[in-house]
Structures are given as structure tokens and as C-alpha cells.
PDB file of N, CA, C and O in Angstrom, chain B, residues numbered from 101:
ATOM      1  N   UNK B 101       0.516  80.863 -92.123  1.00  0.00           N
ATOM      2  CA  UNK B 101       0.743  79.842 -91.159  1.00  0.00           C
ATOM      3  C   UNK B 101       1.737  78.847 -91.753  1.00  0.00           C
ATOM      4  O   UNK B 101       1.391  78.320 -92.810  1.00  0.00           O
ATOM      5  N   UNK B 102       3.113  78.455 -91.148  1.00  0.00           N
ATOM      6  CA  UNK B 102       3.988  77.146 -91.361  1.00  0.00           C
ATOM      7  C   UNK B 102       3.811  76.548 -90.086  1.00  0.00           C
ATOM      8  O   UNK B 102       3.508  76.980 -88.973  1.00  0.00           O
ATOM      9  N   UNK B 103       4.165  75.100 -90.699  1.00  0.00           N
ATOM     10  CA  UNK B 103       4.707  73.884 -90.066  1.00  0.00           C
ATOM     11  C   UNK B 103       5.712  74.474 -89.803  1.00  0.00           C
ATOM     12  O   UNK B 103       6.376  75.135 -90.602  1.00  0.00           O
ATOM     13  N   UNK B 104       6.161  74.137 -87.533  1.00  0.00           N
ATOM     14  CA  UNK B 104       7.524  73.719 -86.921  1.00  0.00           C
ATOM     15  C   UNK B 104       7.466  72.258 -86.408  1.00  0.00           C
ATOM     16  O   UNK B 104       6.679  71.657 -85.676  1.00  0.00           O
ATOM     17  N   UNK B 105       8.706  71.880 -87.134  1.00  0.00           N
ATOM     18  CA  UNK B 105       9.144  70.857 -86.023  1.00  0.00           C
ATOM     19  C   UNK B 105       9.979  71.165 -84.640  1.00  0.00           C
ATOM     20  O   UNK B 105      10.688  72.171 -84.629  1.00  0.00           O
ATOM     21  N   UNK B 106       9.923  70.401 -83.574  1.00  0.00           N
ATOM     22  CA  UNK B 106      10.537  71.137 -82.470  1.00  0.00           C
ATOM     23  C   UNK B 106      10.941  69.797 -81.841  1.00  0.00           C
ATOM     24  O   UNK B 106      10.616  68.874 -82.588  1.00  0.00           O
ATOM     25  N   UNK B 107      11.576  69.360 -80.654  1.00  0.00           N
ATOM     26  CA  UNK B 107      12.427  69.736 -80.198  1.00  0.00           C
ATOM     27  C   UNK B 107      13.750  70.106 -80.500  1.00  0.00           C
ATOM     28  O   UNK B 107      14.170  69.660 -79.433  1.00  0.00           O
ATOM     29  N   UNK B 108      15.209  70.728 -81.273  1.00  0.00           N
ATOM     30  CA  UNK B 108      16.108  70.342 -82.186  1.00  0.00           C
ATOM     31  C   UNK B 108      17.076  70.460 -81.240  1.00  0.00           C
ATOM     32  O   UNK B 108      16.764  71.540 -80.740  1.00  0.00           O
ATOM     33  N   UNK B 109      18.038  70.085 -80.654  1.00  0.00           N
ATOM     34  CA  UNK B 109      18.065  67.978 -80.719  1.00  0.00           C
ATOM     35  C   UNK B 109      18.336  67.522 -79.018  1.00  0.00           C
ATOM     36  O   UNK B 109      18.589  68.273 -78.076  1.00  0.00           O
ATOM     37  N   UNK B 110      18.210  66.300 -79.023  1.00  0.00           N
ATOM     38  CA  UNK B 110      18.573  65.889 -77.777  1.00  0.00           C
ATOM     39  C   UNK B 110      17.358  65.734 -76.556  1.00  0.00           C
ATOM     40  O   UNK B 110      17.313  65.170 -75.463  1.00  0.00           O
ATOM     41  N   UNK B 111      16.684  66.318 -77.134  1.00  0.00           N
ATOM     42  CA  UNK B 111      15.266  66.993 -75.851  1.00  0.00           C
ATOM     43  C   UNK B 111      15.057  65.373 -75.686  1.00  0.00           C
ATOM     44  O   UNK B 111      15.230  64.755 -76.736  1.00  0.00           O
ATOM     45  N   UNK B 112      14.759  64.694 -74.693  1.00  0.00           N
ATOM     46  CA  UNK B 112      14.755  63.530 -74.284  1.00  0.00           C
ATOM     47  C   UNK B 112      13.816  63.176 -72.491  1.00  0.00           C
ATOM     48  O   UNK B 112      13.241  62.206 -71.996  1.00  0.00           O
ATOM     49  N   UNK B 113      14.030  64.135 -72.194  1.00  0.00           N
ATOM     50  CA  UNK B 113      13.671  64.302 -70.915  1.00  0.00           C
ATOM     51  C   UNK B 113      12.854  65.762 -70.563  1.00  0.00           C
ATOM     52  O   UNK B 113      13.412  66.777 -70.982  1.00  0.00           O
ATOM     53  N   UNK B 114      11.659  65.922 -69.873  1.00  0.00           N
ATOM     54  CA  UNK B 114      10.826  67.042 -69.285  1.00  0.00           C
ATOM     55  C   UNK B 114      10.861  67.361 -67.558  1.00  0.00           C
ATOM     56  O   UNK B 114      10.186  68.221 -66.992  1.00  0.00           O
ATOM     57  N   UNK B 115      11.725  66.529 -66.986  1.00  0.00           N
ATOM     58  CA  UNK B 115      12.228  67.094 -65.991  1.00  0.00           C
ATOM     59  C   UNK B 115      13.443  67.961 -65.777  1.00  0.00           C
ATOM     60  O   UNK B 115      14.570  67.551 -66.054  1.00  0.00           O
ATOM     61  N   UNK B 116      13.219  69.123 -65.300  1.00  0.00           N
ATOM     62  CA  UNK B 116      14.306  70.296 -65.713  1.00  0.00           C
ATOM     63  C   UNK B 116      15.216  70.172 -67.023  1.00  0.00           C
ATOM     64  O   UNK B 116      16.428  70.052 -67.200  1.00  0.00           O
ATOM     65  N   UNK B 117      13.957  70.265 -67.971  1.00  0.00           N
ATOM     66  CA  UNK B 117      14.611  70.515 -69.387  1.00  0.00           C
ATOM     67  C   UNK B 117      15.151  71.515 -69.836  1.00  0.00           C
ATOM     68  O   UNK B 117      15.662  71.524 -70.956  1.00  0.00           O
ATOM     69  N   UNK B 118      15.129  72.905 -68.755  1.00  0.00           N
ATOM     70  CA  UNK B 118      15.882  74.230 -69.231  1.00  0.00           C
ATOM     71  C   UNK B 118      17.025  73.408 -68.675  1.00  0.00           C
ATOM     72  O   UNK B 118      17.302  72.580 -69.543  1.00  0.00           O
ATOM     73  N   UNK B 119      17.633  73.291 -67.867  1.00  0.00           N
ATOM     74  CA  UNK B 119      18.753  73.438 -67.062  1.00  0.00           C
ATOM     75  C   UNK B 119      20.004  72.098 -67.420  1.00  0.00           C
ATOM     76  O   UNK B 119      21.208  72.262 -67.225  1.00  0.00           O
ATOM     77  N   UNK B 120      19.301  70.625 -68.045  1.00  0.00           N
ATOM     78  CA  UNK B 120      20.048  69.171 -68.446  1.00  0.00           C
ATOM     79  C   UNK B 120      21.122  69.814 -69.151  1.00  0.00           C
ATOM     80  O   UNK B 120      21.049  70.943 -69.638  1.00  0.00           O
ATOM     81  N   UNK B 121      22.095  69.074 -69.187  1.00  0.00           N
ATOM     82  CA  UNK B 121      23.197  68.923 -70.457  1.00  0.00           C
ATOM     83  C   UNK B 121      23.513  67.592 -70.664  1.00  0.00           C
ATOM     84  O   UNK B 121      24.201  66.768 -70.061  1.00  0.00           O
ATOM     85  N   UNK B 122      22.405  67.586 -72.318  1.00  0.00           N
ATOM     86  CA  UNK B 122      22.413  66.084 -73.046  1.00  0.00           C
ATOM     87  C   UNK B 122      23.915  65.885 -73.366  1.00  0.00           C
ATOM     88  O   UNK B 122      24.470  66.892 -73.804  1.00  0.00           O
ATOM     89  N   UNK B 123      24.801  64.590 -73.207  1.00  0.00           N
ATOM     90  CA  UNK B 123      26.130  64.931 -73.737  1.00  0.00           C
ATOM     91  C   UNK B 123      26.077  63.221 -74.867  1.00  0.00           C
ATOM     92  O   UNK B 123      26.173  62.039 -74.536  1.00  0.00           O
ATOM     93  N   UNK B 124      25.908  63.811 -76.052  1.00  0.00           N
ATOM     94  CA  UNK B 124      26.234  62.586 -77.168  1.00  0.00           C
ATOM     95  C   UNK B 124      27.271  63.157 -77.864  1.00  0.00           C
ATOM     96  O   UNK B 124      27.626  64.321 -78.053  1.00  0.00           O
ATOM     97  N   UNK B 125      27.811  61.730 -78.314  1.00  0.00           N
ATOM     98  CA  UNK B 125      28.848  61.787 -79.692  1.00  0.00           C
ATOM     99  C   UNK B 125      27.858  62.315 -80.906  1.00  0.00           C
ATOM    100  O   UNK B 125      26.635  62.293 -81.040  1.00  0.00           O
ATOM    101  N   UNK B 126      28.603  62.649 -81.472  1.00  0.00           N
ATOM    102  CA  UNK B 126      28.448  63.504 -82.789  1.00  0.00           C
ATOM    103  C   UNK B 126      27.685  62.294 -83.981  1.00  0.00           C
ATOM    104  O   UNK B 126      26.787  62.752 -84.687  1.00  0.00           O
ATOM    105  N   UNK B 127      28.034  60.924 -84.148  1.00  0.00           N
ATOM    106  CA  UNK B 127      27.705  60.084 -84.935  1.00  0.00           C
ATOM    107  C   UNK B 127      26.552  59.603 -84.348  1.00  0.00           C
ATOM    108  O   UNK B 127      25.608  59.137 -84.987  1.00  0.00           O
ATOM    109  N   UNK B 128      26.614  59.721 -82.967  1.00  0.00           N
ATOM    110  CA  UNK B 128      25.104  59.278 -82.220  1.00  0.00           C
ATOM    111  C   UNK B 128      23.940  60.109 -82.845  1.00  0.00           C
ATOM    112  O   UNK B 128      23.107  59.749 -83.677  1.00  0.00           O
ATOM    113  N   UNK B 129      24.112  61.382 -82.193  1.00  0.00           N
ATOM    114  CA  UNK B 129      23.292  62.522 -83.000  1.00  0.00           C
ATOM    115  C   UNK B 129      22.568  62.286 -84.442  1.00  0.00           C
ATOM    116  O   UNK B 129      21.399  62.519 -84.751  1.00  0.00           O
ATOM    117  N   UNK B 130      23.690  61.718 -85.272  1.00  0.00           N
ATOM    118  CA  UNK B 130      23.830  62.252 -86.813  1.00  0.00           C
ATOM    119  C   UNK B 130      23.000  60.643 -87.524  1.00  0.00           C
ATOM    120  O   UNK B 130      22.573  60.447 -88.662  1.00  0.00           O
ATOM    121  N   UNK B 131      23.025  59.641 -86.220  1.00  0.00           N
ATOM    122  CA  UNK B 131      21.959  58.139 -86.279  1.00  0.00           C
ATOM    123  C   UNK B 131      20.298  58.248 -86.214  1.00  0.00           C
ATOM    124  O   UNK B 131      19.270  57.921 -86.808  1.00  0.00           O
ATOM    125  N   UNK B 132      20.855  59.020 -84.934  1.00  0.00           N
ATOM    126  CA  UNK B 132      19.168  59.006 -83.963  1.00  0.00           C
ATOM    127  C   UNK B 132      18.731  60.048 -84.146  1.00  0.00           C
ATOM    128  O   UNK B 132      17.801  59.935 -84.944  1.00  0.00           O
ATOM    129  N   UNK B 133      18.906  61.257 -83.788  1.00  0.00           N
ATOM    130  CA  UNK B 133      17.693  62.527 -84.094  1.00  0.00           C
ATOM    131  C   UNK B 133      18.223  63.561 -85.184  1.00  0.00           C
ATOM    132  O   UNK B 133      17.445  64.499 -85.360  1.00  0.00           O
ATOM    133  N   UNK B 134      19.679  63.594 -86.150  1.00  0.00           N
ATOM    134  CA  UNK B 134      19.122  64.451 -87.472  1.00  0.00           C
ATOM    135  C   UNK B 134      18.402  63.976 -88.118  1.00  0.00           C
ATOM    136  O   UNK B 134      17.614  64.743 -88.672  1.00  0.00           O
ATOM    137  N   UNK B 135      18.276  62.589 -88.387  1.00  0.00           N
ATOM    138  CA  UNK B 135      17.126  62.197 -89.389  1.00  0.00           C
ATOM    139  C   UNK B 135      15.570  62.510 -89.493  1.00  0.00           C
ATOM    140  O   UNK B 135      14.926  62.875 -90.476  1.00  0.00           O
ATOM    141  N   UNK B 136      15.203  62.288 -88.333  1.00  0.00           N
ATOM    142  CA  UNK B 136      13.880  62.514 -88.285  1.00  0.00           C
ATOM    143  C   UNK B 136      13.719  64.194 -88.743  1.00  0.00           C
ATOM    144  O   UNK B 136      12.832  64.603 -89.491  1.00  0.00           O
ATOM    145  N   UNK B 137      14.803  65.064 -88.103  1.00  0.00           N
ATOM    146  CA  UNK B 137      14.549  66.556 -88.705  1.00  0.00           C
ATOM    147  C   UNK B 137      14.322  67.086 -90.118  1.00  0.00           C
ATOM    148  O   UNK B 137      13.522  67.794 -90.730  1.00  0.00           O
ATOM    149  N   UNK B 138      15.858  66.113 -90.400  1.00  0.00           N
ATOM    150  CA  UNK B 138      15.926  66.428 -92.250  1.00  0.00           C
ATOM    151  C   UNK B 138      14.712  65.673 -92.971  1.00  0.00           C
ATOM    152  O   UNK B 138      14.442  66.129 -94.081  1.00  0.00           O
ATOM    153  N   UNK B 139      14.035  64.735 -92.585  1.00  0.00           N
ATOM    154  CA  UNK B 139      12.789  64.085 -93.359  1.00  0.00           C
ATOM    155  C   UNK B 139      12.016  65.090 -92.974  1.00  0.00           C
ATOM    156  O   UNK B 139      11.884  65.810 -93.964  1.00  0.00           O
ATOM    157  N   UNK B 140      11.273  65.654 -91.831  1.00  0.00           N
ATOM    158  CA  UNK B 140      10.426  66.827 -91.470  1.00  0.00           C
ATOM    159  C   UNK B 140      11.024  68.203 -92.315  1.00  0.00           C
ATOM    160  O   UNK B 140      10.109  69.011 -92.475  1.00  0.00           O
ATOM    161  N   UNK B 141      12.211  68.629 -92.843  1.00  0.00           N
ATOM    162  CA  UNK B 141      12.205  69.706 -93.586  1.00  0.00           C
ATOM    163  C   UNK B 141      11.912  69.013 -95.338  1.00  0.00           C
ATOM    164  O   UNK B 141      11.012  69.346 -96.109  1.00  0.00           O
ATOM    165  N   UNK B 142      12.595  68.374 -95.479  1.00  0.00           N
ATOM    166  CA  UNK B 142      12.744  67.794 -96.862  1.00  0.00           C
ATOM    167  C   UNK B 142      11.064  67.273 -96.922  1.00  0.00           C
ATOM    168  O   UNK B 142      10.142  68.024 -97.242  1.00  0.00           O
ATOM    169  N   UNK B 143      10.954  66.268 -96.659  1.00  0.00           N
ATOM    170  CA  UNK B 143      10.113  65.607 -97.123  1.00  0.00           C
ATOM    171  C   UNK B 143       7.964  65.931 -96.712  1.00  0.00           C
ATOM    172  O   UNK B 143       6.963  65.652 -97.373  1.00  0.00           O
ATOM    173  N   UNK B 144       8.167  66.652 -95.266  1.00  0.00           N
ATOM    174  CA  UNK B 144       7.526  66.939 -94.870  1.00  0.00           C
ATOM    175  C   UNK B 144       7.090  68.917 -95.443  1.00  0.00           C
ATOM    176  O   UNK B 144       5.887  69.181 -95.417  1.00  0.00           O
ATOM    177  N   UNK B 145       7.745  69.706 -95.746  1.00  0.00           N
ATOM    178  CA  UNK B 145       8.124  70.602 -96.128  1.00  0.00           C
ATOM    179  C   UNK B 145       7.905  71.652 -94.641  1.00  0.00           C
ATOM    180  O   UNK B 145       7.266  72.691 -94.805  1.00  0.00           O
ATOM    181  N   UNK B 146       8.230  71.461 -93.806  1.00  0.00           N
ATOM    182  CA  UNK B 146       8.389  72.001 -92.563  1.00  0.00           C
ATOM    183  C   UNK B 146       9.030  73.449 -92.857  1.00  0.00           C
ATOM    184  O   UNK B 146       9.734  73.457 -93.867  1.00  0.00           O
ATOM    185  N   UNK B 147       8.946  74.451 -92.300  1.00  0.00           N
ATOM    186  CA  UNK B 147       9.721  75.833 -92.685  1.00  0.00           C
ATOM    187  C   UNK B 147      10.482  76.115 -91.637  1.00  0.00           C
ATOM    188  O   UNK B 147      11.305  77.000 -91.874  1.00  0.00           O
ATOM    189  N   UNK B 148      10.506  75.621 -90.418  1.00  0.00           N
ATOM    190  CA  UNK B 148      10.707  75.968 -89.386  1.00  0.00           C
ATOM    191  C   UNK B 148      10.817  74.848 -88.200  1.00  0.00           C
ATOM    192  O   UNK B 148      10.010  73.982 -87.864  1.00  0.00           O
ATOM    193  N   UNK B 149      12.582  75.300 -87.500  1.00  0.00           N
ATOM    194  CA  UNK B 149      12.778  74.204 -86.786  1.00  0.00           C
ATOM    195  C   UNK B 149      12.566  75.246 -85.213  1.00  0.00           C
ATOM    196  O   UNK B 149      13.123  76.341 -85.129  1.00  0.00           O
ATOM    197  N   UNK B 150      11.971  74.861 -84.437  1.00  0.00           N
ATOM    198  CA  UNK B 150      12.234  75.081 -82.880  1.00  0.00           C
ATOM    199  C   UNK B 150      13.443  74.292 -82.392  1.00  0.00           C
ATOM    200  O   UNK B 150      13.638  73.107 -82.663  1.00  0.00           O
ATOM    201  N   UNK B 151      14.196  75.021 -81.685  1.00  0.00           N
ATOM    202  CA  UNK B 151      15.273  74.762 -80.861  1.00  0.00           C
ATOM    203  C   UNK B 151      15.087  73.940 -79.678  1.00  0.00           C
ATOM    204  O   UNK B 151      14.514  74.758 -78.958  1.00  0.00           O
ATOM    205  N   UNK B 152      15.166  73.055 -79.101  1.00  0.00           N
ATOM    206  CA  UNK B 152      15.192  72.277 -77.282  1.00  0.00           C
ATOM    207  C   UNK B 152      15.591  73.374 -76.611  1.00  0.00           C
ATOM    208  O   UNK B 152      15.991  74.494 -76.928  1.00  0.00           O
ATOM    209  N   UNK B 153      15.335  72.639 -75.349  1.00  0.00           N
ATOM    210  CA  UNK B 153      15.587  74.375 -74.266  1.00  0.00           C
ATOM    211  C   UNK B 153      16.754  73.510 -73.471  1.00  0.00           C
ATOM    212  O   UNK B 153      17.333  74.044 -72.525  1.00  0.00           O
ATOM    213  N   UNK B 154      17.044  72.323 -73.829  1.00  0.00           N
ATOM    214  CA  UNK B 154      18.436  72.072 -73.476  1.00  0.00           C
ATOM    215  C   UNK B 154      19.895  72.338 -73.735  1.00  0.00           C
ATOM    216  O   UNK B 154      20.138  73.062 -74.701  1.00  0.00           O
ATOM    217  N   UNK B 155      21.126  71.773 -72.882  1.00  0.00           N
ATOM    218  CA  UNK B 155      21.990  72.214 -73.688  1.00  0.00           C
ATOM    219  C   UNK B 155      22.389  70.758 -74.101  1.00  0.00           C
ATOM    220  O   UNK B 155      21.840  69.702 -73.789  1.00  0.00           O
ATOM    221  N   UNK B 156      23.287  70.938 -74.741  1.00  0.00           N
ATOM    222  CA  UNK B 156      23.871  69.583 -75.984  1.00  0.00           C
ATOM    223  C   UNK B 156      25.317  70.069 -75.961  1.00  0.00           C
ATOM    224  O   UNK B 156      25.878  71.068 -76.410  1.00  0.00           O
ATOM    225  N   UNK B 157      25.774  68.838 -75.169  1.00  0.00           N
ATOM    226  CA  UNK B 157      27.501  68.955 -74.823  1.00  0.00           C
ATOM    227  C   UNK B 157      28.138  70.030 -74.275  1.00  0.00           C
ATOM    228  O   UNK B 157      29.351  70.198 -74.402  1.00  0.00           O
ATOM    229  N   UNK B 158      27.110  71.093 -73.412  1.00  0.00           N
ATOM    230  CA  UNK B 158      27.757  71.804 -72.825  1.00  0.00           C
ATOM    231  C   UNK B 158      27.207  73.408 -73.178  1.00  0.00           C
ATOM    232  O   UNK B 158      27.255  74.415 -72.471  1.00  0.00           O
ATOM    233  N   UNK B 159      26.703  73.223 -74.478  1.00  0.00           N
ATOM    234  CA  UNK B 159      26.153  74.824 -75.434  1.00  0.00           C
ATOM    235  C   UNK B 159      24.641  74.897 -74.925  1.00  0.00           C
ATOM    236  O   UNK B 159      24.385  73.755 -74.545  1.00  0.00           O
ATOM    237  N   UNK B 160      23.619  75.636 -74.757  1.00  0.00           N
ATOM    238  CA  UNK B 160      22.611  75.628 -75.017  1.00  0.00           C
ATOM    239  C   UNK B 160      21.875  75.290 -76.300  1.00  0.00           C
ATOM    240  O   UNK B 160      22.303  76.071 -77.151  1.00  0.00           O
ATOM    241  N   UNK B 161      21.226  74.718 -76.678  1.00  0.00           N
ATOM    242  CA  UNK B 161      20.707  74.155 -78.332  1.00  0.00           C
ATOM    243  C   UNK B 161      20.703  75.803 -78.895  1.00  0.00           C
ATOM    244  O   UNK B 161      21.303  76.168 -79.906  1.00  0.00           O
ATOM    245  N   UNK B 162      19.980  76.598 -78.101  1.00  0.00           N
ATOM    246  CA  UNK B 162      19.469  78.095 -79.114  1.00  0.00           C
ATOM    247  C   UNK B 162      20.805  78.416 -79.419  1.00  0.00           C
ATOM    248  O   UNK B 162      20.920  78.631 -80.626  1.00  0.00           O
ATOM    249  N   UNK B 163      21.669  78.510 -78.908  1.00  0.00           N
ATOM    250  CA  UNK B 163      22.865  79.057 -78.841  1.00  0.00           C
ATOM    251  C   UNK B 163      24.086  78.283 -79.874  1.00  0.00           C
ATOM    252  O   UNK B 163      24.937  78.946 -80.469  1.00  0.00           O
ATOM    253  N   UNK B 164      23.979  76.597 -79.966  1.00  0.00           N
ATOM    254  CA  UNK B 164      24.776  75.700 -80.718  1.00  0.00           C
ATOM    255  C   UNK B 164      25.249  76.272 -82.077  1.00  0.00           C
ATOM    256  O   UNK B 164      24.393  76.082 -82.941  1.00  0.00           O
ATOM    257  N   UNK B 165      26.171  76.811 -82.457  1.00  0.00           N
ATOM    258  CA  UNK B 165      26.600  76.489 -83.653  1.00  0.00           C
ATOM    259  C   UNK B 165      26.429  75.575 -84.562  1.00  0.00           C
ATOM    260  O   UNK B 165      25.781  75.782 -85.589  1.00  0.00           O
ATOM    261  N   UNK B 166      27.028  74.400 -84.259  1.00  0.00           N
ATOM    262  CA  UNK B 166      26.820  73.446 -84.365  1.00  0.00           C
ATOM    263  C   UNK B 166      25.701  72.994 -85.069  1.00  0.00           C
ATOM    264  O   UNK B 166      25.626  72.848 -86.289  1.00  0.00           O
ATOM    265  N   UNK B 167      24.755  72.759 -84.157  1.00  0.00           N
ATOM    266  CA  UNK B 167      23.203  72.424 -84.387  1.00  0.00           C
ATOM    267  C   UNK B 167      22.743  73.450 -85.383  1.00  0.00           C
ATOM    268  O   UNK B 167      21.968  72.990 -86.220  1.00  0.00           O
ATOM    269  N   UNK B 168      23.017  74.683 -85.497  1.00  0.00           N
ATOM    270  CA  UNK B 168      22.227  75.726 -85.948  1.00  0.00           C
ATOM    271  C   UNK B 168      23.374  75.929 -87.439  1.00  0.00           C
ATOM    272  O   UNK B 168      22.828  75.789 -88.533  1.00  0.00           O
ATOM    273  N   UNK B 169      24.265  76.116 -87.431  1.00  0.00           N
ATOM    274  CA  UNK B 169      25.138  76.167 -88.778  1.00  0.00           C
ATOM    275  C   UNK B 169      25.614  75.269 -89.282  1.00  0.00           C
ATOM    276  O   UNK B 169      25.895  75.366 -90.476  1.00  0.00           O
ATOM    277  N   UNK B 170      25.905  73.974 -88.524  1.00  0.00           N
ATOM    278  CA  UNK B 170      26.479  72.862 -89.251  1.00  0.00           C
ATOM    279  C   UNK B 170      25.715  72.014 -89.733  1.00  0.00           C
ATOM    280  O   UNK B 170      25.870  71.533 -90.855  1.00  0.00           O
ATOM    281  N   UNK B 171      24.846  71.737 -88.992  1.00  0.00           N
ATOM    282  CA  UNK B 171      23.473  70.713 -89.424  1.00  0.00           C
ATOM    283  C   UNK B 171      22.641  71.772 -90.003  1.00  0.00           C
ATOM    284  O   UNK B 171      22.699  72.036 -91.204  1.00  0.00           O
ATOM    285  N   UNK B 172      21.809  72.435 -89.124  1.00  0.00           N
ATOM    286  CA  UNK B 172      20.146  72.827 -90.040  1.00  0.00           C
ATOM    287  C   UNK B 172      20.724  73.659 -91.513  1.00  0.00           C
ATOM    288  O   UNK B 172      20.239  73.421 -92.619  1.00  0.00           O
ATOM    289  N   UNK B 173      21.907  74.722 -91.262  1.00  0.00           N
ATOM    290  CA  UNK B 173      22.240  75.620 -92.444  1.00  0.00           C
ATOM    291  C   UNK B 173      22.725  74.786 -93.492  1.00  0.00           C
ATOM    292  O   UNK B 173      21.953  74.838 -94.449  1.00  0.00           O
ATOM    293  N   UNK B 174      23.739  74.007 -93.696  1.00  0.00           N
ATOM    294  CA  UNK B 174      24.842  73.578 -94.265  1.00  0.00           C
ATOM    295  C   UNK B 174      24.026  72.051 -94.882  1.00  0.00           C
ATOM    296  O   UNK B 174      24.025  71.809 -96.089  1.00  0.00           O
ATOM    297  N   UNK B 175      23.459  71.248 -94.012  1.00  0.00           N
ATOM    298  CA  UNK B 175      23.466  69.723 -94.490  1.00  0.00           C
ATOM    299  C   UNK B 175      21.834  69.974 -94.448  1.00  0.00           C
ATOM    300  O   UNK B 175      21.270  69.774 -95.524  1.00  0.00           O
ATOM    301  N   UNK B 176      21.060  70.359 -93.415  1.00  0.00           N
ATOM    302  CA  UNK B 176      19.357  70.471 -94.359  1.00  0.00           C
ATOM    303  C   UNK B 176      18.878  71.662 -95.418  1.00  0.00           C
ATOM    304  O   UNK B 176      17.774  71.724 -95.960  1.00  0.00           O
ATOM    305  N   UNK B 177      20.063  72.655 -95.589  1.00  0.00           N
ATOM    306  CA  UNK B 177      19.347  73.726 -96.430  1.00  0.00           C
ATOM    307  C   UNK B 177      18.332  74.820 -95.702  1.00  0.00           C
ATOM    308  O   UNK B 177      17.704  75.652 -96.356  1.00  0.00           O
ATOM    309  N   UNK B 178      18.267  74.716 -94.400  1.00  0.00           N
ATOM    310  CA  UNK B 178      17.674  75.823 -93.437  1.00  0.00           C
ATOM    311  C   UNK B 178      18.022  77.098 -93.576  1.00  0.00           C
ATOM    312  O   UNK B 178      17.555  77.952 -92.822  1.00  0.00           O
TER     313      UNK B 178
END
């Protein structure tokens, strides 16, 4: 059994949360919700991030590059 943290990122809203497109700047993001993630992997020892079922600027989160190689791979060590 591991710890997930979940929503990854943007999830903000539960009315038609498949279908929203959250649209933030990149420094917004990198203020307000990577932190809380990277303390939940780092500090929390979390193994596992769940994806939002939103999209974020246009991508679906499951789908983000971005979210998934630039942040969780590259800057938390995922």
C-alpha cells in the first residue's frame, strides 16, 4: 500500500471537472499548487501523484507534458 496525492494541478472546481480548461500562467502554477505537491512527495514521502481530470491551458492534465515531465519528472524527482 502507498500514499497518492491527487488532484495534479489546477482541479479547483467539481462542476464538470472532466470537461473545464483551467487556463493559468506558468509562475501562478509554480506559487500556488506545485508546492503543496513537492512537500507531499519530498517531505510527506508520497509515491504517487494522481492526475486532475481537467485540462490545464488547453492539454488534458493526464496527457500534459508539462505537468508530467517538466514538473513531477525533472523538478520533484517522480
Amino acid at each position: 500500500m502507498i500514499a497518492t496525492v491527487k488532484h495534479f494541478a489546477a482541479n479547483n472546481q467539481e462542476f464538470e471537472r472532466h470537461r473545464i480548461n483551467a487556463v493559468w500562467a506558468s509562475a501562478a502554477l509554480h506559487e500556488i499548487y506545485f508546492p503543496a505537491f513537492k512537500a507531499a512527495v519530498e517531505e510527506a514521502g508520497v509515491w504517487s501523484v494522481m492526475s486532475a481530470y481537467n485540462k490545464l491551458n488547453g492539454v488534458y492534465c493526464a496527457e500534459n507534458s508539462f505537468l508530467l515531465k517538466d514538473v513531477l519528472q525533472k523538478r520533484v524527482g517522480l
